[in-house]
BATOR-800140 format. One record per residue (C-alpha): residue in one letter; x, y, z; residue number from 0. Coordinates in Angstrom, 2 decimals, padded with zeros to 5 digits, m for minus. Example, Ala and Ser with C-alpha at 12.3 -4.5 7.8 and 13.67 -1.06 7.14 Angstrom:
2
+------+---------+---------+---------+-----+
| type |      px |      py |      pz | seq |
+------+---------+---------+---------+-----+
|    A |  012.30 | m004.50 |  007.80 |   0 |
|    S |  013.67 | m001.06 |  007.14 |   1 |
+------+---------+---------+---------+-----+
This chain:
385
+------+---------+---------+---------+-----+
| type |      px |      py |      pz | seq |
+------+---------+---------+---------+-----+
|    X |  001.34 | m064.24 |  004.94 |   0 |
|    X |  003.73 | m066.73 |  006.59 |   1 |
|    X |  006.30 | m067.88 |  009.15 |   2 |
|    X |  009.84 | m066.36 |  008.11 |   3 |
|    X |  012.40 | m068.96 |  009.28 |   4 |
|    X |  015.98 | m069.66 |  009.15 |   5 |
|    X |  017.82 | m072.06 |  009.49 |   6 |
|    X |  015.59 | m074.51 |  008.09 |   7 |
|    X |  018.23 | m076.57 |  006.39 |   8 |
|    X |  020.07 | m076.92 |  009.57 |   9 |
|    X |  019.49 | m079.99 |  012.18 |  10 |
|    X |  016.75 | m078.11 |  015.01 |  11 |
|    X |  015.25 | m076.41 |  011.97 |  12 |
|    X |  014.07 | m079.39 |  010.05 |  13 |
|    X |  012.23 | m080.05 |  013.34 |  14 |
|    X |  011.01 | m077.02 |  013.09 |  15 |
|    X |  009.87 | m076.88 |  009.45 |  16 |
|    X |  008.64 | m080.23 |  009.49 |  17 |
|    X |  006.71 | m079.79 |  012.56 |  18 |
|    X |  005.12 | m076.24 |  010.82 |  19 |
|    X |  004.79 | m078.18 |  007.52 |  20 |
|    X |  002.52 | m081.30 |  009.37 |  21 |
|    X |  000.82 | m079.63 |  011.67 |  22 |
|    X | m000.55 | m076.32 |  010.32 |  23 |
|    X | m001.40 | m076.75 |  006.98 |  24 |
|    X | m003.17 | m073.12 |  006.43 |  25 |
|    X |  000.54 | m071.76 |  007.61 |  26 |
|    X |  003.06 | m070.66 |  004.76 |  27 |
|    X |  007.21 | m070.41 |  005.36 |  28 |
|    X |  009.57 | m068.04 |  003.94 |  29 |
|    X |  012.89 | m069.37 |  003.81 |  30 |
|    X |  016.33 | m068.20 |  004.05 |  31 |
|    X |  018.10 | m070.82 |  002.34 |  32 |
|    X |  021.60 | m070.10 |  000.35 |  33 |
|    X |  021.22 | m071.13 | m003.02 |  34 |
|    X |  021.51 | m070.07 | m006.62 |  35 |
|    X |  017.64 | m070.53 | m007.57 |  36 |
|    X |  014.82 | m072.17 | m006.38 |  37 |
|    X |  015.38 | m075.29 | m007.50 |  38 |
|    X |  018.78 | m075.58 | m005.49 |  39 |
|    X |  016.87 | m074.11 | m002.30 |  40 |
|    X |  014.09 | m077.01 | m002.87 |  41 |
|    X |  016.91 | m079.59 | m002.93 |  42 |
|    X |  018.53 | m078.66 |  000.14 |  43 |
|    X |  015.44 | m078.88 |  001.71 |  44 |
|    X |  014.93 | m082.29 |  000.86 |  45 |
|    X |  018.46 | m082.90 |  002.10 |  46 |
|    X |  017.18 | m081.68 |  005.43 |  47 |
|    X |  013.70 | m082.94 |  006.02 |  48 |
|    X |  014.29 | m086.22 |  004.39 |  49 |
|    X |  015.24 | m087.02 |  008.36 |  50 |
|    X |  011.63 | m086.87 |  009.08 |  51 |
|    X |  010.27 | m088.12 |  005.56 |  52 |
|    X |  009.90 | m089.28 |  002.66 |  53 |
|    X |  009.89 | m087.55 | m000.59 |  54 |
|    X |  006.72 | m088.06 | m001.83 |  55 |
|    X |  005.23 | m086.59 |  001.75 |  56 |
|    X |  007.87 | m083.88 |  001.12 |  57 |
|    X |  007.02 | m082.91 | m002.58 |  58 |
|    X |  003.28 | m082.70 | m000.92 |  59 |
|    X |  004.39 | m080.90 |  001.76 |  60 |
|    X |  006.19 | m077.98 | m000.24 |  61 |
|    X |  004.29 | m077.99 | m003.22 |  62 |
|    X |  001.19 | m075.70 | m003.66 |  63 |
|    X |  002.84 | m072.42 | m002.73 |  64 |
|    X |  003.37 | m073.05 |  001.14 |  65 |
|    X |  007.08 | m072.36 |  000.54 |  66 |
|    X |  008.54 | m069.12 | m000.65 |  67 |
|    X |  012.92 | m069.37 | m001.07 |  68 |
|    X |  014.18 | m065.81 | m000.01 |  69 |
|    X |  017.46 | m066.67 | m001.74 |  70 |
|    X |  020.19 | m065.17 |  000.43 |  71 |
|    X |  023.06 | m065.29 |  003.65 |  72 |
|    X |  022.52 | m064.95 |  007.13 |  73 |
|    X |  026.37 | m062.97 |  006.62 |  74 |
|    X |  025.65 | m060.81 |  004.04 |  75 |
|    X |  024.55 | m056.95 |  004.46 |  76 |
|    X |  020.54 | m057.00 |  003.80 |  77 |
|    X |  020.78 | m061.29 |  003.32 |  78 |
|    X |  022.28 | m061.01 |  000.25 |  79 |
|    X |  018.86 | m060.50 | m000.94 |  80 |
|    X |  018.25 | m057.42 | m003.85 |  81 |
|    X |  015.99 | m054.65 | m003.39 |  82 |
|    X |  012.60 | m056.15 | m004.39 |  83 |
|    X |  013.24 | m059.81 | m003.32 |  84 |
|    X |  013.83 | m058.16 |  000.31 |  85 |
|    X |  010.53 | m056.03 | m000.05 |  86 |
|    X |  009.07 | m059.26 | m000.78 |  87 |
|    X |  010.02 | m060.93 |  002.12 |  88 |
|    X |  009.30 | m057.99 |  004.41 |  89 |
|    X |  005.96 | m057.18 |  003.41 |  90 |
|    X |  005.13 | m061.19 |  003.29 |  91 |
|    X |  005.99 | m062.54 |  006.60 |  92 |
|    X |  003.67 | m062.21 |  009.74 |  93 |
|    X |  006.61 | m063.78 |  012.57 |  94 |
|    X |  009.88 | m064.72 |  012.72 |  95 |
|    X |  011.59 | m068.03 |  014.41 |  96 |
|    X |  015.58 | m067.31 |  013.93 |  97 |
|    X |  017.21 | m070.46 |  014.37 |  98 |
|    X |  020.32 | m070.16 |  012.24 |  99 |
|    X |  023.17 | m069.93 |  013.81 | 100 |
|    X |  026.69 | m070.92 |  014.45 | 101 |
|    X |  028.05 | m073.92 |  016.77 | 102 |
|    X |  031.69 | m072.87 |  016.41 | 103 |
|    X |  032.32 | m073.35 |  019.81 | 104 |
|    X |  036.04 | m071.93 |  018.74 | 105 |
|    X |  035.88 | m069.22 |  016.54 | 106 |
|    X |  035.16 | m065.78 |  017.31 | 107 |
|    X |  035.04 | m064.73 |  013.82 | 108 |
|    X |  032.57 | m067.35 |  012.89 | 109 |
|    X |  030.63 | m066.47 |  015.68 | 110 |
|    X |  030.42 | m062.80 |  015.71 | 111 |
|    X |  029.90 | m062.80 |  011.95 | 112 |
|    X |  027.19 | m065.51 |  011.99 | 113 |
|    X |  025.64 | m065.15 |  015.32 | 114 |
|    X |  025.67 | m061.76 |  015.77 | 115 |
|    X |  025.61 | m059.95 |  012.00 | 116 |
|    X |  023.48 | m062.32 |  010.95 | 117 |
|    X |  020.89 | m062.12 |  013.95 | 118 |
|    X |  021.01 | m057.78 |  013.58 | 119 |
|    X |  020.20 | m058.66 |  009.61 | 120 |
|    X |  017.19 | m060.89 |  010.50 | 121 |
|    X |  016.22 | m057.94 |  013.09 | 122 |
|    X |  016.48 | m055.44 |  010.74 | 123 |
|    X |  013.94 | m057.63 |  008.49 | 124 |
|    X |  011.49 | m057.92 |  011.39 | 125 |
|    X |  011.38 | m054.25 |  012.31 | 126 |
|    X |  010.72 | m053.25 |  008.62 | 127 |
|    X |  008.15 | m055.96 |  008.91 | 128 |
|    X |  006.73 | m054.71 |  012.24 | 129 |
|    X |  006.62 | m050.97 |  010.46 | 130 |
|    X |  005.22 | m051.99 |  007.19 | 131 |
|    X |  001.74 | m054.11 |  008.91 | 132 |
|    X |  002.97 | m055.20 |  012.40 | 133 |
|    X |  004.54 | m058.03 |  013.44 | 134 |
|    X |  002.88 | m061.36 |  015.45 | 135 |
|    X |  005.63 | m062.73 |  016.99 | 136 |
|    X |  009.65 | m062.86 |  016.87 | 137 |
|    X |  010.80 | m066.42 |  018.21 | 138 |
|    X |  014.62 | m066.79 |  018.66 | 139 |
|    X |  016.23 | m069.92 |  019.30 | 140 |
|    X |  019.13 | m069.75 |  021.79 | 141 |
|    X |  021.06 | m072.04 |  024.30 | 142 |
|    X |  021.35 | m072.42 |  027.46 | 143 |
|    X |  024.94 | m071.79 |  027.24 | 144 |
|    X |  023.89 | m068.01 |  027.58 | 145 |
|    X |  024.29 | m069.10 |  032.02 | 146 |
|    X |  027.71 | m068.72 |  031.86 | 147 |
|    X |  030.39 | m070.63 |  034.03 | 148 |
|    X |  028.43 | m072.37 |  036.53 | 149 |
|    X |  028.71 | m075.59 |  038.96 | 150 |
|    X |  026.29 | m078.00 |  040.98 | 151 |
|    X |  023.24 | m075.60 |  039.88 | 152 |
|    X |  019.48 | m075.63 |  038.99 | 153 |
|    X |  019.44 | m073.03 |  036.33 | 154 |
|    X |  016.05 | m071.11 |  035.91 | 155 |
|    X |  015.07 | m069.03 |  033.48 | 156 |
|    X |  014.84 | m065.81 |  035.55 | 157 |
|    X |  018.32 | m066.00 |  036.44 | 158 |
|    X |  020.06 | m067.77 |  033.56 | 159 |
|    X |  021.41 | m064.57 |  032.03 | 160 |
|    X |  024.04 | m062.99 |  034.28 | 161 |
|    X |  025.94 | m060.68 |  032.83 | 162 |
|    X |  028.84 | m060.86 |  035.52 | 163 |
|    X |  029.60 | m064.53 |  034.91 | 164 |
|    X |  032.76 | m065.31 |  032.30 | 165 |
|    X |  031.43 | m067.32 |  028.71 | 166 |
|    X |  033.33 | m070.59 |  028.37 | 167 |
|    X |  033.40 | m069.78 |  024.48 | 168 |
|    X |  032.48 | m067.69 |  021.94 | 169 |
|    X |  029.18 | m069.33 |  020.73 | 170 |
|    X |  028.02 | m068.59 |  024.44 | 171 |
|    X |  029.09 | m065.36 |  024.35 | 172 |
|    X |  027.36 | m064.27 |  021.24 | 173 |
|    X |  023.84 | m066.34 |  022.03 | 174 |
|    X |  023.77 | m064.58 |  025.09 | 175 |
|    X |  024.45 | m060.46 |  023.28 | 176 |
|    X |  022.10 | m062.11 |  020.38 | 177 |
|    X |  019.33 | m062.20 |  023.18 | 178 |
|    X |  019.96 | m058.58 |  024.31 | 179 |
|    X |  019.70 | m057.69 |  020.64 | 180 |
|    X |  016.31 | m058.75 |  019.77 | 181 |
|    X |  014.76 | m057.21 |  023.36 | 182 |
|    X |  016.76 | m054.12 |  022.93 | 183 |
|    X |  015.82 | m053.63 |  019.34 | 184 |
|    X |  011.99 | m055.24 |  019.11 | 185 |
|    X |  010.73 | m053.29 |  021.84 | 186 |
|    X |  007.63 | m053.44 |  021.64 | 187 |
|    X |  007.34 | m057.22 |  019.97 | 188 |
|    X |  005.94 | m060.57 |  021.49 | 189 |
|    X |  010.01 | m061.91 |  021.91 | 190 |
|    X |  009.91 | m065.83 |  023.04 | 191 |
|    X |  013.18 | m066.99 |  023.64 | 192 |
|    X |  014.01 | m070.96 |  023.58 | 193 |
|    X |  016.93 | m072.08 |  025.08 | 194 |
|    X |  017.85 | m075.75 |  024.37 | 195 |
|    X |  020.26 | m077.71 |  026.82 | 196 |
|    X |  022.29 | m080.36 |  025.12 | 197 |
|    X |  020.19 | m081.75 |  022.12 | 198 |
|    X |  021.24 | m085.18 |  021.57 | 199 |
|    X |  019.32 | m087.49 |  019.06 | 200 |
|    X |  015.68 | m088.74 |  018.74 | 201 |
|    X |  013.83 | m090.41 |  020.66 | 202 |
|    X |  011.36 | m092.11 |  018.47 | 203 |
|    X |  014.31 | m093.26 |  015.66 | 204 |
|    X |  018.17 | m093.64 |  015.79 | 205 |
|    X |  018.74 | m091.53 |  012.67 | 206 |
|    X |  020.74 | m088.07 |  013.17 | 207 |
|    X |  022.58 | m085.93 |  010.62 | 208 |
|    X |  023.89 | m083.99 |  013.87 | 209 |
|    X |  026.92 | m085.89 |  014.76 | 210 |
|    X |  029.16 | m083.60 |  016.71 | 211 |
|    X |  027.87 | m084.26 |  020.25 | 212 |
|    X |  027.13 | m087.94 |  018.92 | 213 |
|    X |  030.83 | m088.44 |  018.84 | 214 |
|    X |  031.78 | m087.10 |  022.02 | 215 |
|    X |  029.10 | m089.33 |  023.52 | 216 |
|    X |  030.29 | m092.43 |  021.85 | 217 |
|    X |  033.85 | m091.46 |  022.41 | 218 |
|    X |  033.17 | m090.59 |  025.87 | 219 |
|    X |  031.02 | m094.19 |  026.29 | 220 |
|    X |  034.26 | m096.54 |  025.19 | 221 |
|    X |  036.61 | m095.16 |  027.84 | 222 |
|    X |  037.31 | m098.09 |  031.10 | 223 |
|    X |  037.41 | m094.29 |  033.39 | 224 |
|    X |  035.76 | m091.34 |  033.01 | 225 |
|    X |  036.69 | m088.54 |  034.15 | 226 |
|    X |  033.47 | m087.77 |  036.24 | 227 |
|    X |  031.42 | m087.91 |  039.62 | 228 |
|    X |  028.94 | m090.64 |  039.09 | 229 |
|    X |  026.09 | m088.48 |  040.75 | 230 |
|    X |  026.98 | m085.43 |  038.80 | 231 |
|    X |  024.10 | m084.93 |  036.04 | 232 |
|    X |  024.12 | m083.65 |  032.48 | 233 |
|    X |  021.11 | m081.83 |  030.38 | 234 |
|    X |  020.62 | m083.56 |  027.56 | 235 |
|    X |  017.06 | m083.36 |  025.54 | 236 |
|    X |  016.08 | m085.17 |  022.49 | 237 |
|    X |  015.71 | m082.93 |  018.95 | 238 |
|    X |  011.96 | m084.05 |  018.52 | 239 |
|    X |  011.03 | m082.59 |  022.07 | 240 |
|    X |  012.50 | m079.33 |  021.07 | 241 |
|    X |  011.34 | m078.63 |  018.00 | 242 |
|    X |  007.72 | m079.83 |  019.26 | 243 |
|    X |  007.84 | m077.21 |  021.94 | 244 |
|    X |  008.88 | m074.34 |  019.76 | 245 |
|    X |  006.41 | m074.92 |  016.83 | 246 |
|    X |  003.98 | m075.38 |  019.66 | 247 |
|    X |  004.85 | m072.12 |  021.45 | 248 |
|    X |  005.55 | m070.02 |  018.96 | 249 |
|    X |  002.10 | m070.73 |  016.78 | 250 |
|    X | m000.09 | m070.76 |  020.32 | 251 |
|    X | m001.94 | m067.46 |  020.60 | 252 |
|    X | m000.59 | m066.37 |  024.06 | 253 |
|    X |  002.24 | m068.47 |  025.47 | 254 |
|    X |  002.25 | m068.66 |  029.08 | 255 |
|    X |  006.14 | m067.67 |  029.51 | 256 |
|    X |  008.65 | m064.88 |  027.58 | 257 |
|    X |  011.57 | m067.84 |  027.81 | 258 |
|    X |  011.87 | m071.48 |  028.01 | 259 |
|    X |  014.78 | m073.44 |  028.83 | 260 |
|    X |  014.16 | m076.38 |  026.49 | 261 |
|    X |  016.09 | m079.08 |  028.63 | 262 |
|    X |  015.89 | m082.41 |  030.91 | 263 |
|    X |  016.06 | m080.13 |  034.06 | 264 |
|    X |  015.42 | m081.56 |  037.57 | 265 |
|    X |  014.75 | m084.65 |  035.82 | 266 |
|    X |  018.05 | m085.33 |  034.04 | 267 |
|    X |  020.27 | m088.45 |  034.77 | 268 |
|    X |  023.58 | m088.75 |  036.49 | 269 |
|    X |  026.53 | m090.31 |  034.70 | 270 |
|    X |  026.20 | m093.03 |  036.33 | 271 |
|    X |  022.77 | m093.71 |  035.47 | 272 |
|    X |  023.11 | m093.47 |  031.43 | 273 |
|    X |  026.32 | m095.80 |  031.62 | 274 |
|    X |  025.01 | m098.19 |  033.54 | 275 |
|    X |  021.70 | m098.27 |  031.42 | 276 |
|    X |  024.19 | m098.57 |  028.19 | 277 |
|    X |  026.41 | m101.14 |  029.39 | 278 |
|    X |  023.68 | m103.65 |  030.31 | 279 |
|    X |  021.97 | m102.91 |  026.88 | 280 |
|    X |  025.12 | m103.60 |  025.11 | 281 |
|    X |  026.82 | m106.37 |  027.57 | 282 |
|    X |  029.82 | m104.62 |  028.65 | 283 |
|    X |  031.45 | m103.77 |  031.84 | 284 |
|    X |  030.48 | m100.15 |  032.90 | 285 |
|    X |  033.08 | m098.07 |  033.07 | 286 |
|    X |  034.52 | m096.11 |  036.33 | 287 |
|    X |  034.25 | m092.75 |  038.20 | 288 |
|    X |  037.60 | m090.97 |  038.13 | 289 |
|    X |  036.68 | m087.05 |  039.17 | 290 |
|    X |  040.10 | m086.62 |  039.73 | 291 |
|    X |  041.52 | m087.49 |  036.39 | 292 |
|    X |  039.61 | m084.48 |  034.80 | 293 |
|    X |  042.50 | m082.66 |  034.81 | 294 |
|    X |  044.59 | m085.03 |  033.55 | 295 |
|    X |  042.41 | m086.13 |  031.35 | 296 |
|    X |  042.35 | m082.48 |  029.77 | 297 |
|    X |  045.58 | m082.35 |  029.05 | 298 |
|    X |  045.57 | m085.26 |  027.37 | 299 |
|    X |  043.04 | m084.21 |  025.03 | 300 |
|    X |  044.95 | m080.93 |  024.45 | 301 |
|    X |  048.29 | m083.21 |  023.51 | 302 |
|    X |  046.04 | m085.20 |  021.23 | 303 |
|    X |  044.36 | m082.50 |  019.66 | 304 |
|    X |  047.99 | m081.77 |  018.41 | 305 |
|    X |  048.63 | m085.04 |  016.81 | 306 |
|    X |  049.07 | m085.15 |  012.96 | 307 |
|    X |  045.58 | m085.36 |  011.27 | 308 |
|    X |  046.42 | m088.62 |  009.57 | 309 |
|    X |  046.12 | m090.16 |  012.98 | 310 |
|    X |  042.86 | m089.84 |  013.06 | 311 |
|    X |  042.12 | m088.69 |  016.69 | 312 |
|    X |  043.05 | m085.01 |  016.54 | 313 |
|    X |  039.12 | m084.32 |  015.21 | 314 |
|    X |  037.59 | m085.94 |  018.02 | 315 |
|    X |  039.90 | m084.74 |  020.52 | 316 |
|    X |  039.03 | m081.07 |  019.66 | 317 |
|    X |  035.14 | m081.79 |  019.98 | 318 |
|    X |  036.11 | m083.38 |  023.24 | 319 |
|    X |  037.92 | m080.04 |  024.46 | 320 |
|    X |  035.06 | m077.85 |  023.31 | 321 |
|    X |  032.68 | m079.89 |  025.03 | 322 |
|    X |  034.28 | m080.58 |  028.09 | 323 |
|    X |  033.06 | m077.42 |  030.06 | 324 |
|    X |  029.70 | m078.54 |  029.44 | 325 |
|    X |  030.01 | m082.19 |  030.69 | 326 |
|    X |  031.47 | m081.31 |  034.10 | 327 |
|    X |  029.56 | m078.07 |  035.58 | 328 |
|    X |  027.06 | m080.45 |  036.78 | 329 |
|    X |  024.05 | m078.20 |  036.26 | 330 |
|    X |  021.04 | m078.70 |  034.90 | 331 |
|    X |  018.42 | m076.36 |  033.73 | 332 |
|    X |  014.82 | m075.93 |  034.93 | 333 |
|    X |  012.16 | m077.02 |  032.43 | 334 |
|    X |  009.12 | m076.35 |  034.65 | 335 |
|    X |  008.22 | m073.49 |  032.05 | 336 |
|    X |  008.68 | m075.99 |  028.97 | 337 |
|    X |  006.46 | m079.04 |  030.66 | 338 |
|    X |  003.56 | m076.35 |  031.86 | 339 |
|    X |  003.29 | m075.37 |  028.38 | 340 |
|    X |  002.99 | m078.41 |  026.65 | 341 |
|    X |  002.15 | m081.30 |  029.60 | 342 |
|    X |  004.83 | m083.62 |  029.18 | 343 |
|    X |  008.35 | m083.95 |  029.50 | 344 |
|    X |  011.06 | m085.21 |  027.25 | 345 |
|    X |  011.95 | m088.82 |  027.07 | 346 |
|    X |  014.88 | m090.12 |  029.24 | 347 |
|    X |  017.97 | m090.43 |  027.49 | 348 |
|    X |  018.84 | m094.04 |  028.45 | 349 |
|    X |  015.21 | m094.99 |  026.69 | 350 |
|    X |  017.10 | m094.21 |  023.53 | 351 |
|    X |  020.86 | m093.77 |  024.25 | 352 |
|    X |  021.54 | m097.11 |  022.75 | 353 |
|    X |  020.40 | m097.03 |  019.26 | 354 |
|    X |  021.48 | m093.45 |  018.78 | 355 |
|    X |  025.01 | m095.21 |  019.42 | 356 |
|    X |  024.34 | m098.10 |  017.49 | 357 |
|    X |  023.43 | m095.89 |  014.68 | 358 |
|    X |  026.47 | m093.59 |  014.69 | 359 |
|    X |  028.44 | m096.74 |  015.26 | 360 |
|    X |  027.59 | m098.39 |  012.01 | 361 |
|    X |  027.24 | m095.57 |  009.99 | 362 |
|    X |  030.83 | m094.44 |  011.04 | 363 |
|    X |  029.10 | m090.59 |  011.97 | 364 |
|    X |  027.43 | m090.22 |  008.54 | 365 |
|    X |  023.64 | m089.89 |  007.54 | 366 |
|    X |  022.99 | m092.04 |  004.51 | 367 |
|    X |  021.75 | m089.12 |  002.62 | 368 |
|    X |  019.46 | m089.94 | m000.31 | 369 |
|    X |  019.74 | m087.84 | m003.66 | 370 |
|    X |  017.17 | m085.73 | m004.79 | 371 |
|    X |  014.83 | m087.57 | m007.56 | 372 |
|    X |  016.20 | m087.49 | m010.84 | 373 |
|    X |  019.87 | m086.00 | m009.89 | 374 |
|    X |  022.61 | m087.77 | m009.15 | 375 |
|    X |  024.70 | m088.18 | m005.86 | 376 |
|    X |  026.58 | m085.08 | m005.22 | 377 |
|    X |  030.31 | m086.42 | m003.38 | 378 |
|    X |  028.87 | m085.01 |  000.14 | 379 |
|    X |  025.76 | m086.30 |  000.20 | 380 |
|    X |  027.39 | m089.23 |  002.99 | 381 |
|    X |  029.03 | m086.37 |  004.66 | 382 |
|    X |  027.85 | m085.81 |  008.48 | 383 |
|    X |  025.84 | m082.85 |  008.87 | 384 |
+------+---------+---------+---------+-----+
């Protein structure tokens, strides 16, 4: 029997996998991976975990039959999967962490189809799984974007989901009915629900294949103003702590909480903090506190998200509008729940701010992906994940 997991060839799920992989050895994952065979699913899964290893540990890792391919799409009625290869999976699995998903922070048909069709697929896999021998646990990994338009708050998990608050976008808005789902359709399940604040490199290496968020932050870190309070704060938690404290959680025998917010919380830094700690790191002048420019300063980036794309600045300019409602609400999200469970708490950002930039810097916002052995280079193997 084994962990059924999605996602897995995504950023937060190679945490995940990796961290199920090392750490619990007896444990076996079923994988939703789109692919044409096996084969193709294994190599895509090197393309993912190679962040945490190398492939010798990997070939170890996934070798032996700890790793089962259910060959299929989130999108696609049933997964995509045929009749027996979807009785297979069903009558295999023992839990479920669902951690694909999609960031389109500007699509609703992305979202709806992704988030939302795909989450009522994996459901419909759990409750046939639940029906057929029971089912231990159903993990799903969320965001606490689901709080909806706030400002100058300490988010907690009791109150995080209010229903009479306005999304800022359409990922929000489907995270948050994607929740609903799973409690309104695994009744009578153990549901743990993991809400991650801003995830934002490693702290133990500068290495990232997730360079949206990377490029806002290094975007954000060459301006001489920013359009900011210096004491406001921003969430932002490293990928290692988060996919530590869901492995941890959602393997324990009897968690201590039904939701987590997976974040920085009381203990996240102000603006002015992180740019002072970057500009004495890297010898430059820190830059200074315009509040009042922030609606200037979106204007700006709605003019420049118009500008042809041979310019260059269009691309970043739309991350920067998609992310801006998130970098001003100056509110931060209670990880009391999170730090009870496992006894620590994430590392500061400014302890590794600098070499995350650095890296993204010199590798102009590209992972230097590394074939698999014995095929060559595929064209997008430097392209950012």
């Amino acid at each position: 029997m084994s962990v059924f997991l999605t996602g897995a060839t995504g950023y937060i799920g190679s945490y995940i996998a990796q961290g199920i992989l090392r750490n619990y050895p007896n444990e076996r994952l079923s994988l939703l991976v789109r692919a044409k065979n096996a084969a193709e699913a294994k190599e895509r899964l090197w393309k993912s975990l190679q962040l945490h290893m190398g492939f010798e540990e990997f070939n170890d890792l996934v070798s032996g039959g700890r790793v089962d391919y259910a060959l299929g799409d989130l999108t696609s009625r049933d997964l995509g999967l045929d009749a027996s290869s979807r009785d297979r999976l069903v009558k295999g699995i023992t839990s479920v962490i669902h951690c694909a998903a999609s960031l389109n922070r500007k699509s609703n048909k992305v979202c709806f189809n992704v988030n939302l069709r795909g989450t009522l697929e994996i459901l419909k896999v759990a409750q046939a799984a639940r029906d057929h021998h029971g089912l231990r646990r159903f993990s799903d990994i969320s965001t606490v974007a689901v709080c909806g338009e706030r400002k100058s708050e300490v988010v907690r998990e009791e109150t995080i989901v209010d229903w009479d608050k306005s999304d800022y976008d359409p990922y929000a808005r489907t995270k948050k009915f994607c929740e609903h789902m799973v409690h309104e359709l695994l009744p009578t399940t153990d549901v743990r629900v993991f809400r991650p604040s801003i995830v934002l490199g490693d702290s133990r290496f500068p290495e990232t294949t997730q360079f949206d968020m990377v490029k806002a932050f290094v975007f954000l870190s060459q301006l001489p103003v920013l359009p900011f309070r210096g004491d406001w704060k921003v969430d932002i938690v490293p990928a290692d702590y988060v996919g530590k404290a869901i492995v941890k959680v959602h393997m324990a025998d009897a968690p201590k909480y039904e939701s987590y917010n997976l974040s920085s919380g009381e203990g996240s830094l102000t603006y002015e903090q992180i740019v002072n700690a970057m500009a004495g790191a890297l010898g430059r002048r820190a830059p200074k506190f315009a509040p009042g420019l922030e609606k200037t300063f979106s204007k700006t980036v709605d003019v420049l998200c118009d500008t042809p794309r041979n310019w260059g600045i269009a691309g970043g300019a739309s991350l920067m509008k998609v992310f801006i409602p998130y970098l001003v609400f100056d509110t931060v999200f209670s990880n009391r729940r999170i730090v009870d469970e496992l006894g620590e708490s994430p590392v500061s950002f400014d302890q590794y701010a600098v070499p995350l930039f650095r890296f993204a810097k010199s590798t102009n916002f590209n992972y230097p992906y590394r074939a698999y052995p014995g095929t060559a280079a595929a064209p997008e193997t430097r392209a950012a994940a």
